[in-house]
ROVO-329757 format. One record per residue (C-alpha): x, y, z; residue number from 1. Coordinates in nm, 2 decimals. Layout:
BEGIN
<r <X; Y; Z>; NUM>
...
% end
This chain:
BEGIN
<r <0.63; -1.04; -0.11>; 1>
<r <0.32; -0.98; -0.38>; 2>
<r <0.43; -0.89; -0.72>; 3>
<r <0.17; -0.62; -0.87>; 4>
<r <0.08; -0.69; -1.21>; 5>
<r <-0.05; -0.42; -1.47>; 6>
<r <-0.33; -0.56; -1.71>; 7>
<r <-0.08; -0.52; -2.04>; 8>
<r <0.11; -0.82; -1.81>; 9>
<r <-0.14; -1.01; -1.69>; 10>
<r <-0.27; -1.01; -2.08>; 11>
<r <0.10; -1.12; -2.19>; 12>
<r <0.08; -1.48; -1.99>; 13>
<r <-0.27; -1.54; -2.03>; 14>
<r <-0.23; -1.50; -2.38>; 15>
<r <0.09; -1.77; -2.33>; 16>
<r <-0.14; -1.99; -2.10>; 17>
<r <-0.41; -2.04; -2.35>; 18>
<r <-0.12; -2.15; -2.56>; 19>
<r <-0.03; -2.44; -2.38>; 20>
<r <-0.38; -2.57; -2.25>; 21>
<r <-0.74; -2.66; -2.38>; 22>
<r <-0.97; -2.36; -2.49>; 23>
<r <-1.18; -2.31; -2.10>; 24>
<r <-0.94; -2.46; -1.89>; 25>
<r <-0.84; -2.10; -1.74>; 26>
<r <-1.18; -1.99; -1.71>; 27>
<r <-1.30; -2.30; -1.53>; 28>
<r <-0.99; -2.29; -1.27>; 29>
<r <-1.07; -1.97; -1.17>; 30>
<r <-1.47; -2.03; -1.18>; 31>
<r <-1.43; -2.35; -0.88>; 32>
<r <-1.17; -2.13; -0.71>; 33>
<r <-1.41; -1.85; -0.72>; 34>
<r <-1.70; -2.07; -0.56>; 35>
<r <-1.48; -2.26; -0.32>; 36>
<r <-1.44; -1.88; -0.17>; 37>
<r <-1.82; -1.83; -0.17>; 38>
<r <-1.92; -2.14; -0.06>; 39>
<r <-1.68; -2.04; 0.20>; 40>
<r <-1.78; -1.75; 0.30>; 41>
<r <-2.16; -1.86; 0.34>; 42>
<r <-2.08; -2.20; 0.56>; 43>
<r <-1.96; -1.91; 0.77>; 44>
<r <-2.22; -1.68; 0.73>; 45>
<r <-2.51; -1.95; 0.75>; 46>
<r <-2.37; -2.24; 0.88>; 47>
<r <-2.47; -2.41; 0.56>; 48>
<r <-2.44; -2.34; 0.15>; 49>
<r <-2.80; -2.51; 0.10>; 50>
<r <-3.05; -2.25; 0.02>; 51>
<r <-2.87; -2.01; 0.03>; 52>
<r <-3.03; -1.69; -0.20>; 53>
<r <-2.68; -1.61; -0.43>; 54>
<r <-2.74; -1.36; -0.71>; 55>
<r <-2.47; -1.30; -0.98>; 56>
<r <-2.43; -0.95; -1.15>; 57>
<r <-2.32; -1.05; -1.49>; 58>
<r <-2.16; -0.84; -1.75>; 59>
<r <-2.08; -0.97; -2.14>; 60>
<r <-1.71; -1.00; -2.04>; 61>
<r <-1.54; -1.29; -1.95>; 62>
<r <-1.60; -1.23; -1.55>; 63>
<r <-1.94; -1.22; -1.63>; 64>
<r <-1.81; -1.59; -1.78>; 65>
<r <-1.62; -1.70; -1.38>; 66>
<r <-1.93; -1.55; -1.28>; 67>
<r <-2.14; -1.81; -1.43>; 68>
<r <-1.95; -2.12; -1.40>; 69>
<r <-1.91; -2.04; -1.02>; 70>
<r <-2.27; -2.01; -1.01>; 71>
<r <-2.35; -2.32; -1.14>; 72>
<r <-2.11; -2.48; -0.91>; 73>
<r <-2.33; -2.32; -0.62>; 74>
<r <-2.63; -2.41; -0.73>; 75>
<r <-2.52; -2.78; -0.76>; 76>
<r <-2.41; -2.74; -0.38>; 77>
<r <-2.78; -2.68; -0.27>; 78>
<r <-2.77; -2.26; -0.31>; 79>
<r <-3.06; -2.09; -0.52>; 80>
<r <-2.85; -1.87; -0.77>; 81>
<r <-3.02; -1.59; -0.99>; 82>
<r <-2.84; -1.45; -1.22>; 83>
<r <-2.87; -1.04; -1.33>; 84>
<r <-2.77; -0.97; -1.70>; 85>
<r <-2.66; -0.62; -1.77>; 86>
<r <-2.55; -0.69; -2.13>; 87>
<r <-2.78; -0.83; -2.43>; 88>
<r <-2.50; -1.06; -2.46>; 89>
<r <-2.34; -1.28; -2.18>; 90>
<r <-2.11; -1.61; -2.21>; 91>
<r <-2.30; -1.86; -2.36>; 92>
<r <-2.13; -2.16; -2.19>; 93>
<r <-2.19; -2.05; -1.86>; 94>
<r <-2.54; -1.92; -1.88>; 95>
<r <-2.62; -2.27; -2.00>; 96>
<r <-2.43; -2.44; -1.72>; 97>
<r <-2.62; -2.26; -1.46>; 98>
<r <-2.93; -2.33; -1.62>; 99>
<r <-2.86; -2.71; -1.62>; 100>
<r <-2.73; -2.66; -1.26>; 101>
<r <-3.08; -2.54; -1.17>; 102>
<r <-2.98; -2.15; -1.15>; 103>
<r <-3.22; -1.90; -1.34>; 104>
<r <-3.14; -1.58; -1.55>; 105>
<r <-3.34; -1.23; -1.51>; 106>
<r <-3.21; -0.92; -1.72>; 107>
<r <-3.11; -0.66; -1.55>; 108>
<r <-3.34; -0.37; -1.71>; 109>
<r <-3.63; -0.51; -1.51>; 110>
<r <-3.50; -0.29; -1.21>; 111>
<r <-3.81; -0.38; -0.99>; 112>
<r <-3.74; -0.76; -1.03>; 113>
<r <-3.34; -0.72; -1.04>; 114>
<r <-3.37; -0.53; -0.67>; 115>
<r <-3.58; -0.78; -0.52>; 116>
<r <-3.34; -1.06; -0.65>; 117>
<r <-3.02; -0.86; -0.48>; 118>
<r <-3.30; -0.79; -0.11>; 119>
<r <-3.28; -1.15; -0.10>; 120>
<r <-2.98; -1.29; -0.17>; 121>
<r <-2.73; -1.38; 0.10>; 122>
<r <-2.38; -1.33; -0.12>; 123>
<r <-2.35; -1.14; -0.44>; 124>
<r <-2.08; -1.20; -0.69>; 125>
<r <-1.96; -0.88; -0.93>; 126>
<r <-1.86; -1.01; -1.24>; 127>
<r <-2.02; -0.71; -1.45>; 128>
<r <-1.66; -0.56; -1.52>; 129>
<r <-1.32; -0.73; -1.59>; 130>
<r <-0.95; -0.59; -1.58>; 131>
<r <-0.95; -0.37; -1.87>; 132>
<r <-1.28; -0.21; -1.83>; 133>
<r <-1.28; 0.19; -1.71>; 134>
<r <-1.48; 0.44; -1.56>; 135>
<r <-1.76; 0.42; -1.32>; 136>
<r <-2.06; 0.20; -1.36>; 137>
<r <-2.28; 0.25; -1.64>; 138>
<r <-2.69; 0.20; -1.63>; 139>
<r <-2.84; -0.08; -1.57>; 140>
<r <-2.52; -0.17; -1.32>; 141>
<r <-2.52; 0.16; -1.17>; 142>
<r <-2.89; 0.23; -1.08>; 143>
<r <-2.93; -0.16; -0.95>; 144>
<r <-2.62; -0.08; -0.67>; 145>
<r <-2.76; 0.32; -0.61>; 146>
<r <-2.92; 0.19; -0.30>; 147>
<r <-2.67; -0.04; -0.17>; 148>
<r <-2.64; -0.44; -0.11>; 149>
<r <-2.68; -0.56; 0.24>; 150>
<r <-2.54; -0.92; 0.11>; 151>
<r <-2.15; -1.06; 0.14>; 152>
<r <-2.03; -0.95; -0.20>; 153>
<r <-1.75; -1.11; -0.37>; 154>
<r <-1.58; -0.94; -0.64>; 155>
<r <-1.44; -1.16; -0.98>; 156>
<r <-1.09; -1.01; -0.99>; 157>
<r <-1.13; -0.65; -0.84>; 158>
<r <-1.48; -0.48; -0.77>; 159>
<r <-1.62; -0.35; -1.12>; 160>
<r <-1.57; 0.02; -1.14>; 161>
<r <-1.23; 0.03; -0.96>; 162>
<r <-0.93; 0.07; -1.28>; 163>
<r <-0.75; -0.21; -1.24>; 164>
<r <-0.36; -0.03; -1.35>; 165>
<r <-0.43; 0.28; -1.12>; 166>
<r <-0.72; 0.18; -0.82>; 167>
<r <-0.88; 0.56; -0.95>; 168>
<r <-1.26; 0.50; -0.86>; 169>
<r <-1.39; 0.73; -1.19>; 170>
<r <-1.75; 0.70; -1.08>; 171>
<r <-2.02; 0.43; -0.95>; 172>
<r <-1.84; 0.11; -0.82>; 173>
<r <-1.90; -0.19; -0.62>; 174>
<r <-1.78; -0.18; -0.29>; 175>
<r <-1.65; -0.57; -0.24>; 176>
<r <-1.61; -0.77; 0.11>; 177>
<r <-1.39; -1.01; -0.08>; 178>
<r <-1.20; -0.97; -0.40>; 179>
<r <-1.08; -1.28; -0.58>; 180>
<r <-0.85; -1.20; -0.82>; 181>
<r <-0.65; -1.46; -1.04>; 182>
<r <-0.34; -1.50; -1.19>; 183>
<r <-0.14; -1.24; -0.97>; 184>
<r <-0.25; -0.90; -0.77>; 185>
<r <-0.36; -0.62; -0.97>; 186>
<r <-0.23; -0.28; -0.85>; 187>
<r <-0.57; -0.11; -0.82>; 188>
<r <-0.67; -0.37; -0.52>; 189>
<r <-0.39; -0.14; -0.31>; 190>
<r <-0.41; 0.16; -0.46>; 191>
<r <-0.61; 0.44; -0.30>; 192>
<r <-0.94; 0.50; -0.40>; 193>
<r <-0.94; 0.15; -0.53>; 194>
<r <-0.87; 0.02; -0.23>; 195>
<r <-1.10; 0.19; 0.01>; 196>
<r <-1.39; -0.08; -0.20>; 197>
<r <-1.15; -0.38; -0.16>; 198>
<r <-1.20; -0.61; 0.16>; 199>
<r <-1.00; -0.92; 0.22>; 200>
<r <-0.83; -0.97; -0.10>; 201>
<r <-0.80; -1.34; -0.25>; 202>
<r <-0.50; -1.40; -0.48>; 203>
<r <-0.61; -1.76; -0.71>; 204>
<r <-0.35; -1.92; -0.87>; 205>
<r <-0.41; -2.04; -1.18>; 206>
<r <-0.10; -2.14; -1.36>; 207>
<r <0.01; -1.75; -1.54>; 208>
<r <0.36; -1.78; -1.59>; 209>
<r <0.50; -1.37; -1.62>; 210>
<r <0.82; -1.27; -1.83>; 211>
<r <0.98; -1.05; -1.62>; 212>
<r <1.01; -0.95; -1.27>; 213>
<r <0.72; -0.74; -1.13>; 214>
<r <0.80; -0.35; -1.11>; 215>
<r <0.52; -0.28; -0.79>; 216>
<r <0.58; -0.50; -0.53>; 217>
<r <0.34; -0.53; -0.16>; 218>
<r <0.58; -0.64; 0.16>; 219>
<r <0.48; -0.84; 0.40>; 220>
<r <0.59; -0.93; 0.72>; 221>
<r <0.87; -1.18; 0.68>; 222>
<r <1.04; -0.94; 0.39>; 223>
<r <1.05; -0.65; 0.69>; 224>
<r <1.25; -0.91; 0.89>; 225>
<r <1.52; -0.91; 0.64>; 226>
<r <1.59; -0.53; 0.74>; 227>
<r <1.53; -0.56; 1.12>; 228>
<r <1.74; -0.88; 1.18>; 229>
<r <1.83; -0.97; 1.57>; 230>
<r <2.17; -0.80; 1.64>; 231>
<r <2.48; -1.08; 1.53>; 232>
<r <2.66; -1.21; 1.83>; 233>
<r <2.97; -1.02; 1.75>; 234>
<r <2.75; -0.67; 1.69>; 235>
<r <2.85; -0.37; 1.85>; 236>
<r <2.65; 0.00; 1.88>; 237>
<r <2.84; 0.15; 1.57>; 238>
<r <2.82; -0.18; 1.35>; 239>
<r <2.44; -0.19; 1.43>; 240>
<r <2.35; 0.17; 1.29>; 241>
<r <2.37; 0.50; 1.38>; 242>
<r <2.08; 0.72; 1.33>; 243>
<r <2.11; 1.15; 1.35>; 244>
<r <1.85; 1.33; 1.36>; 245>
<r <1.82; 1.70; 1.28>; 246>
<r <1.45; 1.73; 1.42>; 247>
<r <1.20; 1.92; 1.62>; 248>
<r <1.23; 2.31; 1.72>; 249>
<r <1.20; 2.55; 1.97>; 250>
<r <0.85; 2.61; 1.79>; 251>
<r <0.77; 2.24; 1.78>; 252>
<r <0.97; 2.07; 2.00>; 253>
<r <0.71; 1.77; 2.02>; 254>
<r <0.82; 1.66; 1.66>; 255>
<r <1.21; 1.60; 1.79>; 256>
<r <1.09; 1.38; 2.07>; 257>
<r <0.85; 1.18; 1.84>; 258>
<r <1.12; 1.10; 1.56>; 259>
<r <1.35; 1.04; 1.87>; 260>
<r <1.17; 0.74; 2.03>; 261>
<r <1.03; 0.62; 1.67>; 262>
<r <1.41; 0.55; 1.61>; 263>
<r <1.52; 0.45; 1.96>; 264>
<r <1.24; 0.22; 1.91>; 265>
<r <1.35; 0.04; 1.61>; 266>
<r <1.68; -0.02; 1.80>; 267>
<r <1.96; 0.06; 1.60>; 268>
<r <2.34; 0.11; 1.80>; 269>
<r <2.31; 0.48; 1.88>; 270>
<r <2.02; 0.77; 1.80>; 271>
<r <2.22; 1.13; 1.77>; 272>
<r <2.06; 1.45; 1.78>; 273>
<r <2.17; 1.77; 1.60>; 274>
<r <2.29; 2.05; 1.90>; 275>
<r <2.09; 2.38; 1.79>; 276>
<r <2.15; 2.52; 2.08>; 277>
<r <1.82; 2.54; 2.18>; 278>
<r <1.67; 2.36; 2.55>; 279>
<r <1.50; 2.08; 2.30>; 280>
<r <1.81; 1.88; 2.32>; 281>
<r <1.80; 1.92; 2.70>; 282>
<r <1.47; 1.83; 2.65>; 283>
<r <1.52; 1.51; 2.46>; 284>
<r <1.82; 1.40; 2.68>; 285>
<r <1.58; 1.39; 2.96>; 286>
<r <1.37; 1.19; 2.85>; 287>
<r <1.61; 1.00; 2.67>; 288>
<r <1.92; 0.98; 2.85>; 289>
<r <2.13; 0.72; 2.60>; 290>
<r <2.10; 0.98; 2.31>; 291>
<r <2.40; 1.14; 2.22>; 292>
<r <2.38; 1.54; 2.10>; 293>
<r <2.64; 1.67; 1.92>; 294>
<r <2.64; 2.00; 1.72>; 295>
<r <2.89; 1.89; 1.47>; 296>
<r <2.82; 1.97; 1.12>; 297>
<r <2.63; 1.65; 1.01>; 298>
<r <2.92; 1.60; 0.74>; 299>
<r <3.18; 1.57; 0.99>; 300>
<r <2.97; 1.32; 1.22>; 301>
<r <3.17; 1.02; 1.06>; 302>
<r <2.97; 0.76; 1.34>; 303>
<r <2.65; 0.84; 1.13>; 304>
<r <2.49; 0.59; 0.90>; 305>
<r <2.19; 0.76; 0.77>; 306>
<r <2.04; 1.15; 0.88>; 307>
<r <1.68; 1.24; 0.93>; 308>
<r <1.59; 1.60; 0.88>; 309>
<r <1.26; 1.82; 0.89>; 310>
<r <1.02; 1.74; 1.12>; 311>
<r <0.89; 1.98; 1.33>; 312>
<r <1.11; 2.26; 1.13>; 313>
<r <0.88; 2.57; 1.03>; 314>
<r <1.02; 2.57; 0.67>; 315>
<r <1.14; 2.90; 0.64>; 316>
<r <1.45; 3.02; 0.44>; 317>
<r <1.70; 3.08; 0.77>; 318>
<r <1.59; 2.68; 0.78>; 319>
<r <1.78; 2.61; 0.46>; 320>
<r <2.11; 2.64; 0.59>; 321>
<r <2.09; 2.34; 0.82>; 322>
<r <1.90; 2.13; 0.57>; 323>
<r <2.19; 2.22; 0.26>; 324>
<r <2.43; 2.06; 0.57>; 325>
<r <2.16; 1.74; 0.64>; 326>
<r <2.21; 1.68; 0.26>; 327>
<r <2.62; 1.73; 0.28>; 328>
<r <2.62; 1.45; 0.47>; 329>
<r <2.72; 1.13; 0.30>; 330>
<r <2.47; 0.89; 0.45>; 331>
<r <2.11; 0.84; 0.34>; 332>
<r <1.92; 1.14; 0.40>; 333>
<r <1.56; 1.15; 0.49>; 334>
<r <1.39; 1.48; 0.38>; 335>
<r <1.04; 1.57; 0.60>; 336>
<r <0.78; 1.84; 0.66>; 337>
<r <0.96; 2.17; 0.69>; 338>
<r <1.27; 2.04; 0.49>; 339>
<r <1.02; 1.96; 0.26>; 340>
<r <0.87; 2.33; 0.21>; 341>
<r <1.22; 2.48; 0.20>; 342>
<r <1.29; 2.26; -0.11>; 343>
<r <0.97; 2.33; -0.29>; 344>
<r <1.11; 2.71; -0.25>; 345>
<r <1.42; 2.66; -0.34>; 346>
<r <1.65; 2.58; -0.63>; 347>
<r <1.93; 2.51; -0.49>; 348>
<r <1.81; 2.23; -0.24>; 349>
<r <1.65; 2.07; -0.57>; 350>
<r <2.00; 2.04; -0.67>; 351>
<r <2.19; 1.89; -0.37>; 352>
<r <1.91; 1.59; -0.42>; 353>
<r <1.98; 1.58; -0.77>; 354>
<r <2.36; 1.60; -0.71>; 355>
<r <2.33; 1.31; -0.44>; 356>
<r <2.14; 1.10; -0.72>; 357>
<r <2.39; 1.15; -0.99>; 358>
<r <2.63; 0.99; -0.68>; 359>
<r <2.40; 0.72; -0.57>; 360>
<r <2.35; 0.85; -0.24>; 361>
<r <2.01; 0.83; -0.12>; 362>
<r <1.73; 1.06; -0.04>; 363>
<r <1.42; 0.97; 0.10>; 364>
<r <1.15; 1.26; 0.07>; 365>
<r <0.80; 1.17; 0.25>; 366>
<r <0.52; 1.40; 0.14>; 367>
<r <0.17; 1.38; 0.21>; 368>
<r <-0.05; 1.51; -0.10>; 369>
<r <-0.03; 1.88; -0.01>; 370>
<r <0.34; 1.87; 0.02>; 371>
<r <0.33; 1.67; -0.31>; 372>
<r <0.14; 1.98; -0.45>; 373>
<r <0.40; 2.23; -0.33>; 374>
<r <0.72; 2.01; -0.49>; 375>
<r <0.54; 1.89; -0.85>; 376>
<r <0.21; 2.13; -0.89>; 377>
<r <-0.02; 1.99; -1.07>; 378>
<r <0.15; 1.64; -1.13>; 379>
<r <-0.04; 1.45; -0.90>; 380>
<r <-0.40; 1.56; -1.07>; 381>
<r <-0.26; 1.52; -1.42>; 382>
<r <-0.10; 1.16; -1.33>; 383>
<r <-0.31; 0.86; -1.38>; 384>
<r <-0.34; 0.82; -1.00>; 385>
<r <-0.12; 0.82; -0.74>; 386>
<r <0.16; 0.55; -0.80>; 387>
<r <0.22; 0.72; -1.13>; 388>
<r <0.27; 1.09; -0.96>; 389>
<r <0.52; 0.94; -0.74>; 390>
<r <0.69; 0.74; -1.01>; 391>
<r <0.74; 1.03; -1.18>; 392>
<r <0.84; 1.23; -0.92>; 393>
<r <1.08; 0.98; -0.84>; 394>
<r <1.24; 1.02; -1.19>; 395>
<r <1.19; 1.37; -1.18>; 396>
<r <1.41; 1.40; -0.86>; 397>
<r <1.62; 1.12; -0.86>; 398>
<r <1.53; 1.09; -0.50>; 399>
<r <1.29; 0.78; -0.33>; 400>
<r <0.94; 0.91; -0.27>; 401>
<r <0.69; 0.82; -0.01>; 402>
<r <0.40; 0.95; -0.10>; 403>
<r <0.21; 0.90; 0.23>; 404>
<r <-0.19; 0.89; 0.27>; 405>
<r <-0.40; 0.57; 0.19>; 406>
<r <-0.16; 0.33; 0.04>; 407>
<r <0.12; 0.50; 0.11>; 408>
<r <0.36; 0.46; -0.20>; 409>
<r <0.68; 0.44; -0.21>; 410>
<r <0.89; 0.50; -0.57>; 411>
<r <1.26; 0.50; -0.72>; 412>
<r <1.36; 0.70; -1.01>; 413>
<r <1.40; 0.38; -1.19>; 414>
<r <1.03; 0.36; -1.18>; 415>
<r <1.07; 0.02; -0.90>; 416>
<r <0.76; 0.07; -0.65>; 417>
<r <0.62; -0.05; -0.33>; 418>
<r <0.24; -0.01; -0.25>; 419>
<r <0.18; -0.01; 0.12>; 420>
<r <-0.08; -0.25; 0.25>; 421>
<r <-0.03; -0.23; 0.63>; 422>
<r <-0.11; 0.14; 0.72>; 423>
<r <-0.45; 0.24; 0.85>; 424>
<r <-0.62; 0.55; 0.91>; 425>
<r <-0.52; 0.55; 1.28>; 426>
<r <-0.16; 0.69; 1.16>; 427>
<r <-0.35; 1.03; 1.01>; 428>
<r <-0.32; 1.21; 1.31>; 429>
<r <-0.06; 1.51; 1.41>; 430>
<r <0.27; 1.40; 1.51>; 431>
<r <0.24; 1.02; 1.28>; 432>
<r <0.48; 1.18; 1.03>; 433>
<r <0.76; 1.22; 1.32>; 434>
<r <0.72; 0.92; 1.37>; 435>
<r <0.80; 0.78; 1.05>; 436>
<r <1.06; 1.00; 1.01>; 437>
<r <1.27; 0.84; 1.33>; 438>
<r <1.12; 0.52; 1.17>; 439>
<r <1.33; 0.57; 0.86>; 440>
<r <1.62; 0.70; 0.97>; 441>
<r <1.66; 0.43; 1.19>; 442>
<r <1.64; 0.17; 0.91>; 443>
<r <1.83; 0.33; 0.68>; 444>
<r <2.09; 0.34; 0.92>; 445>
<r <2.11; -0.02; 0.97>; 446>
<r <2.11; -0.10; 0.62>; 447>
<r <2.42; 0.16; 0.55>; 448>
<r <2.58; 0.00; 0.83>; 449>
<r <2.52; -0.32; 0.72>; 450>
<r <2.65; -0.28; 0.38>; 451>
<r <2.34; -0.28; 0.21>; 452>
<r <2.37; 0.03; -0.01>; 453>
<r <2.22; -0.02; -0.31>; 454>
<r <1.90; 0.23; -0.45>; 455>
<r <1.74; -0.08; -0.49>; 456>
<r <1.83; -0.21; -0.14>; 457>
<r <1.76; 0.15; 0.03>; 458>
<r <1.42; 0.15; -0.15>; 459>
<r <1.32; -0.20; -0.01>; 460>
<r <1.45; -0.06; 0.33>; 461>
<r <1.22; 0.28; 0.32>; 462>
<r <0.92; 0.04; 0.25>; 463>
<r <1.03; -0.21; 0.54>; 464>
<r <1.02; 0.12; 0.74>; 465>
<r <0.67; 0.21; 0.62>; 466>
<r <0.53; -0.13; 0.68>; 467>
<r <0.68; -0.11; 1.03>; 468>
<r <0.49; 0.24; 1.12>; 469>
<r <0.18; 0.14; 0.97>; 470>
<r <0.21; -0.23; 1.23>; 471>
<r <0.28; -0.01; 1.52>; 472>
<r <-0.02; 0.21; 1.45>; 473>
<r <-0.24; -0.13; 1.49>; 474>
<r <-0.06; -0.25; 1.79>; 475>
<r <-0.15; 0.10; 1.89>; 476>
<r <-0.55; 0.08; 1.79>; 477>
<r <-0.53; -0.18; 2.03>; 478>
<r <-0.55; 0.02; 2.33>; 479>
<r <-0.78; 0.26; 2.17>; 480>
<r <-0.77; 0.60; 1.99>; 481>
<r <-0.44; 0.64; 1.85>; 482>
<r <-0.19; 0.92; 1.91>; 483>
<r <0.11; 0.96; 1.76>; 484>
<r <0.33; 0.89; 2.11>; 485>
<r <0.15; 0.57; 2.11>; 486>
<r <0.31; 0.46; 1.78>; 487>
<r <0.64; 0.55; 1.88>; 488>
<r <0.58; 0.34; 2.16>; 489>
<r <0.50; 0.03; 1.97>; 490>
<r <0.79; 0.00; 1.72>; 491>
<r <0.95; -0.20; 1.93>; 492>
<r <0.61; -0.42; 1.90>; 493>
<r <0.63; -0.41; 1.55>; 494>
<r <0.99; -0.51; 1.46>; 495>
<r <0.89; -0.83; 1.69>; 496>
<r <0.58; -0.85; 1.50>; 497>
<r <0.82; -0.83; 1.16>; 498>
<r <1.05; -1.07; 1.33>; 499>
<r <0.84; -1.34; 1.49>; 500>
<r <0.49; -1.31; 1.32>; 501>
<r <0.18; -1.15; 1.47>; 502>
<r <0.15; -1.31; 1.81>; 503>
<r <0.51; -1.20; 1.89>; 504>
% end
């Protein structure tokens, strides 16, 4: 698991590391680390590090400094490094290291010499902005990058431009092949915009020590095992999860079938489907003859472990009847689509999740931004980006939010998060919601079944479950174009994946 760390944190223990050792000692750690990668990164590129053209945008912070000191450790491995000042004032220290180390210094505001030094350099290194700087670019910086860098670039910490707390991209930025960040993982490497500049992110330790436990949080793999675990020798289909779904429509009977293989898929004991009386469940049976339909109200179906309702549901009020009975049920709920529009409309939904929160029973709601709109208007634009919104949606509702789209993030009321790092934009095509839906539902119901019924547990759970549909939409890209029957089909790929690493 990655811990996220907010620059207020990362200023805490770096503040207690220069406490306990020598005045540069941080500065040069993350300087070698930052040419090791570099050096790196050209063997690979080149074959060799000697001559090698590496130019270094400097800024008068103190990645401007790692900058420098990396660069001198480049130029004594054979590369020709030029440095670019944007600032009057750079670190002293390092531009006389690089000098010694045979590296030479132009200033930036000599644009004409300044391009020619970035046309013929192999790898640039961004240290013109640290962690706390905001905004886009500012001139020289920005004008120097208008036209674009054809080298590798490596970013010091996260590419200048990109807000370190939030990933909002307020203007020019560098767009960085690799980021190498130190100390811990800031969130604006996996938040969306900040993100879409990011590469191959490189975490350096060296030696921050945090006070407290990280509220953001990045799963990987082996922490989606823990919730898809092979079934114990003494399991049976009701101790392994039941899933119920209340999806699909005579309208959009495609969205039932989706959500139903998503969750067959995952494997859980038994998938159920909600009777409406309608030839969809005839249709799912057909296809899927070990589903069970049952027309029951969902309260009453005591077998179920967690419910998943919306998909594929037009969203009007005669709808709200069967999604107030979803919510009666006292199971995880997962709230999609059309359930989603009939609780933007409507009061009293907004208070069945409220009332389920003040009882600890979960509710998973999964809007994309438009939805997002139609619940909280105007929250997302006046939020300082997108894990904020759904933070504070989260507390607003008291439900778990999945605010899907490009780092897809995932939020408790208690302000706990999960940033998404496995999702691609294969998944944003019609139908990938569905999917996830029967994705969650099946988790959740494993997890209830299991006895693992915490908010905090059922939050970890719904990210498992998000980390699980972004994998299968890779397995998926595989093959080609993705469609969203071609993700359902590759859960079962995925919880291998989660289970026995990638060559599963």
């Amino acid at each position: 698991m990655i811990d996220l760390r907010d620059v207020a944190a990362v200023r805490r223990a770096e503040a207690a590391a220069f406490a306990r050792v020598p005045d540069g000692t941080l500065m040069q750690r993350a300087a070698f680390a930052l040419s090791v990668t570099c050096a790196g990164l050209l063997e690979r590129a080149r074959g060799r590090t000697t001559g090698a053209q590496v130019a270094l945008l400097v800024g008068s912070g103190d990645n401007g400094g790692d900058a420098l000191w990396a660069g001198a450790f480049l130029a004594g491995r054979g590369c020709a490094v030029t440095a670019i000042t944007t600032a009057d004032r750079f670190h002293v220290d390092g531009a006389r290291a690089l000098r010694r180390a045979g590296g030479r210094l132009v200033a930036g505001a000599d644009l004409d010499g300044a391009r020619q030094v970035l046309a013929r350099a192999d790898l640039v290194v961004d240290g013109l902005v640290g962690i706390g700087g905001s905004g886009g670019l500012r001139e020289p910086a920005a004008g120097l990058l208008a036209a674009g860098v054809d080298a590798i670039v490596v970013a010091v910490d996260l590419p200048s431009g990109v807000d370190a707390d939030t990933g909002v991209v307020a203007g020019a930025a560098v767009d960085a092949d690799v980021p190498v960040t130190f100390g811990a993982v800031k969130p604006g490497l996996m938040l969306s915009p900040g993100r879409e500049r990011c590469g191959t992110v490189r975490l350096v330790d060296i030696g921050l020590e945090f006070d407290q436990p990280a509220a953001v949080r990045v799963l990987e793999g082996t922490d989606v095992a823990r919730w898809v675990r092979e079934p114990d020798a003494d399991a049976y289909k009701y101790s392994r999860g039941v899933a119920a779904l209340a999806t699909g429509s005579a309208a959009y009977p495609g969205a039932g079938l989706l959500s139903t293989a998503a969750a067959r898929g995952l494997g859980p004991g038994m998938v159920r489907v909600l009777d409406d009386g309608t030839a969809r469940t005839r249709e799912i049976v057909d296809r899927f003859p070990d589903v069970v339909v049952d027309g029951t109200a969902p309260a009453d179906q005591q077998r179920a472990t967690a419910w998943g309702a919306g998909s594929g549901l037009a969203g009007t009020a005669d709808q709200k009847p069967l999604v107030a009975a979803v919510l009666a049920a006292p199971v995880p709920v997962v709230l999609d689509a059309g359930a989603l529009t009939i609780m933007a409309a409507s009061d009293a939904v907004r208070s069945l999740v409220a009332d389920r929160a003040a009882r600890g029973l979960a509710v998973v709601l999964t809007p994309h931004e438009g939805e997002f709109e139609r619940l909280w208007p105007g929250l997302l634009r006046d939020s300082d980006g997108r894990l904020a919104a759904a933070q504070a949606a989260a507390a607003r509702s008291g439900a778990i939010v999945v605010l899907k789209g490009p780092g897809t993030v995932i939020a408790a009321a208690d302000g706990a998060a999960f940033v998404d790092a496995e999702g691609t934009a294969d998944l944003g095509v019609a139908g990938s919601g569905d999917v996830l839906t029967g994705l969650l539902t099946a988790v959740l119901a494993e997890a209830w079944a299991a006895g693992r019924r915490s908010i905090a547990e059922l939050t970890e759970a719904t990210a498992a479950a998000v980390w699980l549909h972004g994998r299968a939409g890779r397995i998926a890209a595989r093959s080609g174009p993705v469609l969203a029957p071609a993700i359902a089909d590759a859960v079962g790929a995925a919880v291998l994946a989660a289970r026995f690493g990638e060559h599963a």
